[in-house]
KOLVEXTOR-417998 format. One record per atom (N, C-alpha, C, O, CB): x negated, y negated, z. Coordinates in steps of 0.1 Angstrom, whole numbers, padded with zeros to 4 digits, always signed. Glycine has a CB too. Layout:
<nodes>
XYZ;...
</nodes>
This chain:
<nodes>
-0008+0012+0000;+0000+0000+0000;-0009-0012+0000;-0021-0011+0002;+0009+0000+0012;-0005-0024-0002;-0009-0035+0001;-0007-0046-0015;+0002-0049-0023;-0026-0032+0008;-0017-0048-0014;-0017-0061-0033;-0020-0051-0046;-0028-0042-0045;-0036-0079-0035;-0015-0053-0052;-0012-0044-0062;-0029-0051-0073;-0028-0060-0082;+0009-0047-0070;-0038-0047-0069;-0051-0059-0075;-0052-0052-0091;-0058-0041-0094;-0071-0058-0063;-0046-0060-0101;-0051-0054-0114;-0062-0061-0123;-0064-0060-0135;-0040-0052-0122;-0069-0070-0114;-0083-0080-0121;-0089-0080-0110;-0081-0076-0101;-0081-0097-0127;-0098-0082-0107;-0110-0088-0099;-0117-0096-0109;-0120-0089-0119;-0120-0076-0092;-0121-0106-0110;-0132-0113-0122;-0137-0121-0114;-0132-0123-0102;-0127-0122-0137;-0150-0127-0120;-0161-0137-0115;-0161-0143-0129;-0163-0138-0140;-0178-0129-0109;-0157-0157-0127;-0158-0170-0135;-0162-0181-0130;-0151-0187-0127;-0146-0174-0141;-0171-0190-0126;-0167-0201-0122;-0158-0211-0133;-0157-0223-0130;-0178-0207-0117;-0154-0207-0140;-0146-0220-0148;-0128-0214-0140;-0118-0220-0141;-0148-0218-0173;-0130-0202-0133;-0117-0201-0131;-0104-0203-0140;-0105-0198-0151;-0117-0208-0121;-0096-0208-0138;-0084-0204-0143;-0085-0213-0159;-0086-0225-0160;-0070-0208-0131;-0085-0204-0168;-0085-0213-0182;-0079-0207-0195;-0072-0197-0192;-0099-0216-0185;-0079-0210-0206;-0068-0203-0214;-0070-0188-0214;-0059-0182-0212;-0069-0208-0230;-0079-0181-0214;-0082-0165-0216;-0074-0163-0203;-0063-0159-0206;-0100-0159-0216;-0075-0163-0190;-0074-0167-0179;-0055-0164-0179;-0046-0156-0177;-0082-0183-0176;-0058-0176-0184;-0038-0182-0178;-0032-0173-0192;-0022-0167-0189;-0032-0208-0178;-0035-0172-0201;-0026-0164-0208;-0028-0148-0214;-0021-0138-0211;-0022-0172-0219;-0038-0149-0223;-0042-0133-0223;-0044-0126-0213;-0038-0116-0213;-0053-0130-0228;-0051-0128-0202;-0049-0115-0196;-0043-0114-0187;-0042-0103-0183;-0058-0109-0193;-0034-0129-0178;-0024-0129-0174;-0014-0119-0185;-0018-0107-0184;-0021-0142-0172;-0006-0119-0192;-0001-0112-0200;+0000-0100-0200;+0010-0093-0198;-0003-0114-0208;-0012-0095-0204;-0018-0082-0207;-0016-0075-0193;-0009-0064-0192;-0035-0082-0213;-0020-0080-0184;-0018-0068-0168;-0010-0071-0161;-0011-0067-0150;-0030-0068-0157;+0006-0081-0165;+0016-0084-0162;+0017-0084-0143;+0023-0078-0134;+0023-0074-0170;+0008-0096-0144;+0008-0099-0132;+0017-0114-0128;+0020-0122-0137;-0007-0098-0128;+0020-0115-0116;+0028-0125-0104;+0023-0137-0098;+0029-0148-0095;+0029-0117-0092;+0010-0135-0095;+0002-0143-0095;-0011-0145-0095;-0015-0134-0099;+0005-0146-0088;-0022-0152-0094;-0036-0158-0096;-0036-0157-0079;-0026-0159-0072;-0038-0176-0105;-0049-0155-0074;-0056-0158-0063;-0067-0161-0063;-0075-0151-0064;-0056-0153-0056;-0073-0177-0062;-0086-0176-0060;-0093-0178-0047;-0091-0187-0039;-0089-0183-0069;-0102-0168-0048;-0105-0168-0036;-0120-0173-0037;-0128-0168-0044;-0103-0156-0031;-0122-0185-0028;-0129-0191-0032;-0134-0202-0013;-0125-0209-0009;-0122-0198-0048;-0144-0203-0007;-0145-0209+0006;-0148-0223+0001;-0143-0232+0008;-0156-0203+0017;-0157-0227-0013;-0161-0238-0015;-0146-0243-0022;-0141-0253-0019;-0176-0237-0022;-0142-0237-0029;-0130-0248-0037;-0113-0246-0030;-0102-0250-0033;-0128-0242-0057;-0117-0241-0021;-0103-0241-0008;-0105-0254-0001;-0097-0259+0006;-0102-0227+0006;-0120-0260-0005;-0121-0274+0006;-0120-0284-0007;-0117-0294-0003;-0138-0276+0018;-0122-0284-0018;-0119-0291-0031;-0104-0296-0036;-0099-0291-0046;-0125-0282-0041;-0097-0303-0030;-0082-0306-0027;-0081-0310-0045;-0072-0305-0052;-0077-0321-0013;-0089-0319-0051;-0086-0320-0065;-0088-0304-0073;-0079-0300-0081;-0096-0333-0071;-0093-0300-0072;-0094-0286-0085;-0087-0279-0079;-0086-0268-0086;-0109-0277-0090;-0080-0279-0067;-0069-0269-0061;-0052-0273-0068;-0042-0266-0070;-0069-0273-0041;-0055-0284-0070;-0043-0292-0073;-0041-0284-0089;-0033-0276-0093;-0046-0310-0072;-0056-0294-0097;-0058-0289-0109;-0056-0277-0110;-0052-0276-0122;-0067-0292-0113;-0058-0263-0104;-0056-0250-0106;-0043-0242-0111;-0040-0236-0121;-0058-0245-0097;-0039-0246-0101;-0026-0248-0098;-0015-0253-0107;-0003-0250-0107;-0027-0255-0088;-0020-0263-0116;-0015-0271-0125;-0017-0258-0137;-0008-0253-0144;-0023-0287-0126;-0029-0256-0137;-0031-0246-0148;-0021-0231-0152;-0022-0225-0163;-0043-0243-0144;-0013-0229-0140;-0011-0213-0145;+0004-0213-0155;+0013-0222-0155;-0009-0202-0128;+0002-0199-0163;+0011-0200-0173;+0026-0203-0163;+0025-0203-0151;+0011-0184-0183;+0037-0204-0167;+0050-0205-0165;+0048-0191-0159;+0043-0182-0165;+0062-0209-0177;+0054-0191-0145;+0060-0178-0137;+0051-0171-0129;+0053-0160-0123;+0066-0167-0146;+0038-0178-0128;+0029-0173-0121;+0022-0180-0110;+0016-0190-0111;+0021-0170-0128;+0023-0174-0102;+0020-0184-0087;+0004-0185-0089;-0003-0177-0095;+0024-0174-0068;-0001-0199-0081;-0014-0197-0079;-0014-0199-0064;-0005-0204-0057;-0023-0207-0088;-0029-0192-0059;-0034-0194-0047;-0045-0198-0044;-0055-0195-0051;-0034-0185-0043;-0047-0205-0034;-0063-0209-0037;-0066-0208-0023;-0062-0216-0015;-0068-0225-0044;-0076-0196-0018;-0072-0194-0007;-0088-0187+0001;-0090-0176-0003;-0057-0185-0010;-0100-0191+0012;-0106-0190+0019;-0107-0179+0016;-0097-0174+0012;-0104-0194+0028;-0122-0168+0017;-0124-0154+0019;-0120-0146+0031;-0116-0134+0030;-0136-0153+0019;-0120-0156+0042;-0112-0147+0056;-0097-0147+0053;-0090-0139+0060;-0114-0155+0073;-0090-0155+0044;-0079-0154+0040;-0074-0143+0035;-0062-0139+0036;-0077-0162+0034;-0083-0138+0028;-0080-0126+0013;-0080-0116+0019;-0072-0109+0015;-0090-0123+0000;-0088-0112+0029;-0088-0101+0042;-0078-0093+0051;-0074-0081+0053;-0093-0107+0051;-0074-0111+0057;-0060-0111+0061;-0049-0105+0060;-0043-0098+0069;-0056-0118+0060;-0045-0110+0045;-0034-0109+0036;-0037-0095+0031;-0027-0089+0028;-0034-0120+0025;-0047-0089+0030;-0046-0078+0020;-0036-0065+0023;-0031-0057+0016;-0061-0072+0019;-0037-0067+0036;-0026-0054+0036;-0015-0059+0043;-0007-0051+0049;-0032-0041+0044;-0013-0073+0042;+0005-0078+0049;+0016-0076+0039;+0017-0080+0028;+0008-0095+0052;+0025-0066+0049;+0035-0059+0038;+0043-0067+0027;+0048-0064+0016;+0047-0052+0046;+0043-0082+0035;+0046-0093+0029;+0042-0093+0008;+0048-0097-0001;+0036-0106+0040;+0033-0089+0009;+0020-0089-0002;+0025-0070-0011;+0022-0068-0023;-0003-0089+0010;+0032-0061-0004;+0029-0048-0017;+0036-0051-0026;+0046-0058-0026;+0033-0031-0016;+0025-0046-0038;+0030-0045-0046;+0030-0054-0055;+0031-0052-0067;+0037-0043-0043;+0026-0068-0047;+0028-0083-0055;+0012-0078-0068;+0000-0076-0065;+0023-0103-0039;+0019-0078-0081;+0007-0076-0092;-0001-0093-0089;+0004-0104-0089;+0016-0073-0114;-0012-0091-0088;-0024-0102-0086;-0040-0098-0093;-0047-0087-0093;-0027-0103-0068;-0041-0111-0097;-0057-0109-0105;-0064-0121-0093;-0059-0132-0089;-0059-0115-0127;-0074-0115-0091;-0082-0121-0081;-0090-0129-0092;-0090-0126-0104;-0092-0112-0070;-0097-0141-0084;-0106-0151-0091;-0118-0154-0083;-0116-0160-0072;-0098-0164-0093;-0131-0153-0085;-0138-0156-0078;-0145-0162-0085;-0144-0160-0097;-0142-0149-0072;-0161-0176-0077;-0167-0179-0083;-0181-0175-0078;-0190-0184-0080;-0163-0190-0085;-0184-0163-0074;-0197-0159-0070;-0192-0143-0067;-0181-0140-0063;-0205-0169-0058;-0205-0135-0069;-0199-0119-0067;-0205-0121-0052;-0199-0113-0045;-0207-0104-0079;-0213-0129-0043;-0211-0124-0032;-0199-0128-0018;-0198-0124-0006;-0223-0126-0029;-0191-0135-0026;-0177-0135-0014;-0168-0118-0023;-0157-0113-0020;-0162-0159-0015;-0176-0115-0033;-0166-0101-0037;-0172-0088-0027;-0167-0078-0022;-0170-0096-0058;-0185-0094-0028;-0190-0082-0013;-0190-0087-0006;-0200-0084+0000;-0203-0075-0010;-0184-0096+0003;-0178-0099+0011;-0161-0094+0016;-0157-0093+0028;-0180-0108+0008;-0156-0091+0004;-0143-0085+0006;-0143-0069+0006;-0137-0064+0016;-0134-0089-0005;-0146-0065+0001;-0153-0052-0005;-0163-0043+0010;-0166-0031+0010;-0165-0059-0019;-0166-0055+0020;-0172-0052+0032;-0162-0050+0042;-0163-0043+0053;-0181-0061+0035;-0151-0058+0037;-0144-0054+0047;-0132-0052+0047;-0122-0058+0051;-0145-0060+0054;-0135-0041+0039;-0126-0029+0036;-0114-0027+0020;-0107-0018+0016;-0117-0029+0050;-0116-0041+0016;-0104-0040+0003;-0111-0030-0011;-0121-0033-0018;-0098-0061-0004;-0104-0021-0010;-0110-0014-0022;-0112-0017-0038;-0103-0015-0046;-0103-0003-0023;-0120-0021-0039;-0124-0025-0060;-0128-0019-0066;-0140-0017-0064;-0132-0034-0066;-0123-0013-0079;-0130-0004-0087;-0139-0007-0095;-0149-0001-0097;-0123+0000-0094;-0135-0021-0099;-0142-0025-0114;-0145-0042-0108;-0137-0048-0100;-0129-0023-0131;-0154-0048-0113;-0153-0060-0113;-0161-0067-0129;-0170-0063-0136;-0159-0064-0098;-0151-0081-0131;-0148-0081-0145;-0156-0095-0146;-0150-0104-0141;-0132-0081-0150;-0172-0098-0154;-0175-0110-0147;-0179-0117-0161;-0186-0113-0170;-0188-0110-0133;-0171-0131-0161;-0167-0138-0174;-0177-0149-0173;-0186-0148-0181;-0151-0143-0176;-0179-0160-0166;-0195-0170-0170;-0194-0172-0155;-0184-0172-0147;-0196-0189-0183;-0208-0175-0155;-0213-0176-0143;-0223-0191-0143;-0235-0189-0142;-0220-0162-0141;-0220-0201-0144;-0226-0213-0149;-0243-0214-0146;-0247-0209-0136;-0217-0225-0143;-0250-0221-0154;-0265-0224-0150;-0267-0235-0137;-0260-0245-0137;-0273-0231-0163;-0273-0234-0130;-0276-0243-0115;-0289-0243-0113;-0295-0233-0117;-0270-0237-0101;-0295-0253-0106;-0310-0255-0103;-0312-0240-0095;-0305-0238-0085;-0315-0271-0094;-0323-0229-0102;-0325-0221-0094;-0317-0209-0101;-0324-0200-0097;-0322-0227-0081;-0310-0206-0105;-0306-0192-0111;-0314-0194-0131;-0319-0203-0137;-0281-0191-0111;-0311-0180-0132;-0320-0172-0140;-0306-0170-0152;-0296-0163-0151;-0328-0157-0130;-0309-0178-0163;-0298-0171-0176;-0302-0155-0175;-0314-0154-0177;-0302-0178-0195;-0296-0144-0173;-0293-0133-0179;-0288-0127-0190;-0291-0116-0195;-0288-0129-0174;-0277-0139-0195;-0270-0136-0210;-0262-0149-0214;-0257-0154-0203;-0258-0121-0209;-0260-0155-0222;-0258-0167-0225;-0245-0173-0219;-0244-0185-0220;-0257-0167-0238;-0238-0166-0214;-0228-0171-0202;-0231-0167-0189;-0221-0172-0183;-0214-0167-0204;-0240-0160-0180;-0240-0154-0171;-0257-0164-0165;-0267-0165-0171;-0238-0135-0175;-0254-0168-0156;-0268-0172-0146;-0266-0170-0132;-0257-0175-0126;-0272-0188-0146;-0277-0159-0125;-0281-0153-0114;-0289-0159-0103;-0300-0160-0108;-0287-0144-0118;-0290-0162-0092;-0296-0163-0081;-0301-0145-0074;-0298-0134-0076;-0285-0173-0073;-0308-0150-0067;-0313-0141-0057;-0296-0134-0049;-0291-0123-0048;-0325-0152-0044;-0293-0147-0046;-0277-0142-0036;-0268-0134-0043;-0261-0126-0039;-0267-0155-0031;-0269-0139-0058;-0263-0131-0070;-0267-0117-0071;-0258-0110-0069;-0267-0136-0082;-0277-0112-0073;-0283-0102-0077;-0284-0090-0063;-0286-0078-0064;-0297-0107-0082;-0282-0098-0053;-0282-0088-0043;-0266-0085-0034;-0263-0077-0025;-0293-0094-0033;-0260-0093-0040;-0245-0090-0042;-0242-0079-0055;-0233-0071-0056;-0237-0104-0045;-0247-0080-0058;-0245-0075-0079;-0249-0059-0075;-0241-0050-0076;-0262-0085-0097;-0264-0058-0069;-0267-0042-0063;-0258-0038-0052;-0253-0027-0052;-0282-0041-0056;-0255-0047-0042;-0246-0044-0033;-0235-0033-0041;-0235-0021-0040;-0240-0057-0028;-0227-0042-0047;-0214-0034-0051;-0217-0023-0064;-0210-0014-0067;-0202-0046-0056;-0231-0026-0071;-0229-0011-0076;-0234-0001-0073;-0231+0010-0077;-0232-0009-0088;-0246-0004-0063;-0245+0008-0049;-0232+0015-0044;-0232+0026-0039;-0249+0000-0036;-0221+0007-0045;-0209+0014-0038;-0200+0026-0053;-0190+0032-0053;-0198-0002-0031;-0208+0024-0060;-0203+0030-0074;-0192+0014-0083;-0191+0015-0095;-0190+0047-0070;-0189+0007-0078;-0178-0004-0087;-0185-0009-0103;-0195-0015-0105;-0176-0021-0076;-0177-0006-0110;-0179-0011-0121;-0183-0025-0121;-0176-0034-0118;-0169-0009-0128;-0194-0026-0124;-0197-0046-0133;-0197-0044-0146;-0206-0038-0151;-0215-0056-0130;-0191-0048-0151;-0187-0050-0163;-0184-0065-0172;-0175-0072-0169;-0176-0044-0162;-0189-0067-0179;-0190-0082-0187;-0181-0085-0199;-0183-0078-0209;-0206-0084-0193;-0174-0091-0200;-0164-0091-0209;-0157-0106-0211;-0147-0106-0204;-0155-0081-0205;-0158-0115-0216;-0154-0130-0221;-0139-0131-0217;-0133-0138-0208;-0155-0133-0238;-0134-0121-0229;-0119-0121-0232;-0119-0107-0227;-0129-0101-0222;-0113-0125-0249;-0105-0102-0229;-0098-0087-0225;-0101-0077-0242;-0100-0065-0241;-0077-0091-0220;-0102-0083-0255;-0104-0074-0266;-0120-0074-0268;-0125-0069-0278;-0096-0078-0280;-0131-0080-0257;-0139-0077-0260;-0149-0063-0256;-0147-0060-0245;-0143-0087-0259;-0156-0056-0262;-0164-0044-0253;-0167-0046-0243;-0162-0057-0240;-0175-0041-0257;-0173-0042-0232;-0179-0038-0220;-0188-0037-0219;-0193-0028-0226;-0176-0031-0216;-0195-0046-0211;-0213-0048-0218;-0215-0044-0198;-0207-0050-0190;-0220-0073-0229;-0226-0034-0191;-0228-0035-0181;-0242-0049-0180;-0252-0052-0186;-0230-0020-0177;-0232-0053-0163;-0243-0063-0160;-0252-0059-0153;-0260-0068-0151;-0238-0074-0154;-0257-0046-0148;-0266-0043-0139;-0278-0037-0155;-0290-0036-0154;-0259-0031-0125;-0272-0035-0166;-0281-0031-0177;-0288-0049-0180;-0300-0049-0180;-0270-0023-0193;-0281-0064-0183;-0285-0065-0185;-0297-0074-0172;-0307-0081-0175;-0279-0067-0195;-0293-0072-0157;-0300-0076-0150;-0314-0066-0150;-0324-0069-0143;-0292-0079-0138;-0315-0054-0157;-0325-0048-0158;-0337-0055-0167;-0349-0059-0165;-0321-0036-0161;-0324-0056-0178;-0335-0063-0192;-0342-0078-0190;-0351-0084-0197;-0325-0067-0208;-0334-0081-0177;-0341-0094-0172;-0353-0097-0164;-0361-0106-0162;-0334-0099-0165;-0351-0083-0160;-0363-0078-0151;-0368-0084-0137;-0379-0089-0133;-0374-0079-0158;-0352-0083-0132;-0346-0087-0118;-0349-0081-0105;-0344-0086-0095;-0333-0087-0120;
</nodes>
């Protein structure tokens, strides 16, 4: 029982056309949650998010001890939800404490003083990379994919070729 989770992704651009309509659509989900500690204190891009989702789909924007919380309030089965994150380590953060993820789906990851391009949308920190082993230590899929019709490119293949 609990949230019916049919996305997990890592974007920091968060909620955007691929986002709000393709694969909203495609996994016929209820609502968006992003879970996010730095943009739960960002009152404008909460607003803006929020503004963003297709017609009929709730958004959330909502602290990592939040997502915890909620994960198994009966309030929540069943509710179809694509999670939103903007870093894979608040995903091992959830994932630590206790919400089960199969796959995680990671779409750009923006460049910042201090992370490493890996692939022309994806840039890595240290905190990155040891979140990234974290969860495929646990067996979870990382998987790289823009859109929903594109292939499946593993990210721990190309954090190898990076030589991370």
């Amino acid at each position: 029982m609990g949230i019916d989770i049919r996305l997990v992704r890592i974007d920091d651009r968060l909620i955007h056309g691929q986002v709000a309509t393709v694969w909203a659509k495609r996994l016929d989900i209820q609502r968006i949650i992003v879970v996010s500690d730095a943009v739960t204190k960002d009152n404008l891009r909460k607003t803006l998010l929020q503004q963003a989702a297709p017609p009929g789909i709730k958004v959330n924007v909502i602290p990592v001890f939040k997502m915890i919380e909620i994960y198994s309030n009966r309030l929540f089965n069943d509710v179809r939800v694509i999670l939103l994150f903007t870093n894979p380590v608040e995903v091992a953060k959830i994932v630590k404490a206790g919400i089960p993820i199969p796959s995680v789906n990671i779409g750009a990851m923006g460049y910042t003083v201090g992370k490493k391009m890996i692939s022309n949308t994806i840039a890595v920190d240290e905190a990155d990379i040891q979140a990234f082993r974290y969860l495929d230590g646990l067996g979870i899929e990382l998987e790289i994919r823009k859109v929903i019709s594109d292939s499946k490119q593993s990210l721990m293949d190309m954090v190898k070729k990076a030589k991370l």
